[in-house]
C-alpha positions as CSV (number, residue, x, y, z in Angstrom):
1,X,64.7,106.7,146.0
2,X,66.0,109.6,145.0
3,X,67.0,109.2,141.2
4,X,65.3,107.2,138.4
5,X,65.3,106.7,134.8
6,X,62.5,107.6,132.9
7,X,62.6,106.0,129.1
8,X,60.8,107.7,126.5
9,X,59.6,105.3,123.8
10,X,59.8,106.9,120.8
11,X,59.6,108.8,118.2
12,X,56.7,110.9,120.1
13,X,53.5,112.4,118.5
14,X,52.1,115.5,119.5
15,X,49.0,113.6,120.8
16,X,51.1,111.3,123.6
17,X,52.9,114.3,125.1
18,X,50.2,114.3,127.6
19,X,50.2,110.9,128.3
20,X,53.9,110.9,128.6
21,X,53.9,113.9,131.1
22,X,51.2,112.3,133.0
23,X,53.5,108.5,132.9
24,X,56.5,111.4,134.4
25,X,54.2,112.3,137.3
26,X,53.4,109.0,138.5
27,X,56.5,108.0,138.2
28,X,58.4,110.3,140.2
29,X,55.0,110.0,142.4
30,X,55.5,106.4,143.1
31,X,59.0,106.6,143.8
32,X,59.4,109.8,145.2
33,X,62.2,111.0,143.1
34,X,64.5,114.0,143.3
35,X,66.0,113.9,140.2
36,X,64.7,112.4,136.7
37,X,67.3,111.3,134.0
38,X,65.3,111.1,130.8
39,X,66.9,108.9,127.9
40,X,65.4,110.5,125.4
41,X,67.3,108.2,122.5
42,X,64.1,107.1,121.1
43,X,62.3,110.0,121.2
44,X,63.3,111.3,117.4
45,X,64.7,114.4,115.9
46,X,64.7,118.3,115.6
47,X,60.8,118.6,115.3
48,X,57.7,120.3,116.3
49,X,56.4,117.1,117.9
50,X,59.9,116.6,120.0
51,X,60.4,120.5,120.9
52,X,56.7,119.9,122.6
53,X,57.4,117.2,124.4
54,X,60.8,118.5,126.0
55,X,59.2,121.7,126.6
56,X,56.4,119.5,128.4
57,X,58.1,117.4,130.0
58,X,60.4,120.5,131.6
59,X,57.3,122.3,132.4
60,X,56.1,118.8,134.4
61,X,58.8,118.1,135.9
62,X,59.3,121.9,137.4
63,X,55.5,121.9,138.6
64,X,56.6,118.4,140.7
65,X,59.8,120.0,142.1
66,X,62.2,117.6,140.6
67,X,65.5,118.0,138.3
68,X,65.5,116.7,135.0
69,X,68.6,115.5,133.2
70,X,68.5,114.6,129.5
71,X,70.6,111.7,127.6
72,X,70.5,110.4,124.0
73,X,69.1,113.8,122.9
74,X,69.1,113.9,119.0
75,X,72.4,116.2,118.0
76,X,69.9,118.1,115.3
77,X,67.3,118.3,118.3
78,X,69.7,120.1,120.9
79,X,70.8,122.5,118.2
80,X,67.3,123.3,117.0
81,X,66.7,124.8,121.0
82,X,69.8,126.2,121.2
83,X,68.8,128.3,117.7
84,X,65.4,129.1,119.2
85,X,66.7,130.3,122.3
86,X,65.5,127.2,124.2
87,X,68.8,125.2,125.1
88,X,68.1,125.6,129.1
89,X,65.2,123.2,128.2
90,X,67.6,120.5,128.2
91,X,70.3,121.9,130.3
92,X,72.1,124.0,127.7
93,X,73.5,127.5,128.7
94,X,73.1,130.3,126.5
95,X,75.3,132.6,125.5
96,X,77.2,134.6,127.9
97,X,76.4,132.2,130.5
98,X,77.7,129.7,132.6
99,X,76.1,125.9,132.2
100,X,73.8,124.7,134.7
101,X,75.2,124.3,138.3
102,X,78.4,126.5,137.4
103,X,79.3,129.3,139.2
104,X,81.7,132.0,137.8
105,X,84.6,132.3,139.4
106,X,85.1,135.4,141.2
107,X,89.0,136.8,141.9
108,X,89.4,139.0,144.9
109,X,91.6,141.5,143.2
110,X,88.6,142.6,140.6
111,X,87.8,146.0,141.8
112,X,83.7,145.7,143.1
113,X,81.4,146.8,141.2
């Protein structure tokens, strides 16, 4: 399979972050997923305990070689990273840039540079 859901039960603590990661792994382990969506609707607000487990789960995620898409993200949450400089955690694009997957268009009469 390559797409699955992965719930997060929620709100998350600080000390099941690695728990959750590992739940991620085997997961995407067992069904030898490509791309994660994470509802995250559960998971709680703009906090230290929720920035950690994003960041965690990102950082697991990469190490396996899969995608991870986020839904149900808290609307506090999401602008807390974007503040910190951290909105590509959840697929954000910082300013100046294009989101995720975009490419800016390029016209052939712009002189090269």
């Amino acid at each position: 399979m390559d797409e699955v859901l992965f719930v997060v039960e929620g709100p998350v603590r600080r000390a099941e972050v690695p728990a959750l990661c590992d739940r991620l792994a085997a997961v995407v382990r067992a069904r030898g997923a490509r791309v994660v969506t994470v509802d995250a609707t559960a998971m709680g607000g703009p906090g230290a305990d929720a920035l950690q487990a994003l960041a965690r789960l990102r950082l697991t995620a990469r190490r396996l070689g899969v995608e991870l898409r986020f839904v149900g993200l808290d609307r506090g949450l999401v602008g807390l990273l974007g503040w910190l400089g951290l909105g590509q955690v959840v697929g954000e694009a910082e300013e100046g840039e294009e989101p995720g997957g975009v490419e800016e268009g390029v016209d052939a009469r712009d002189p090269p540079v």
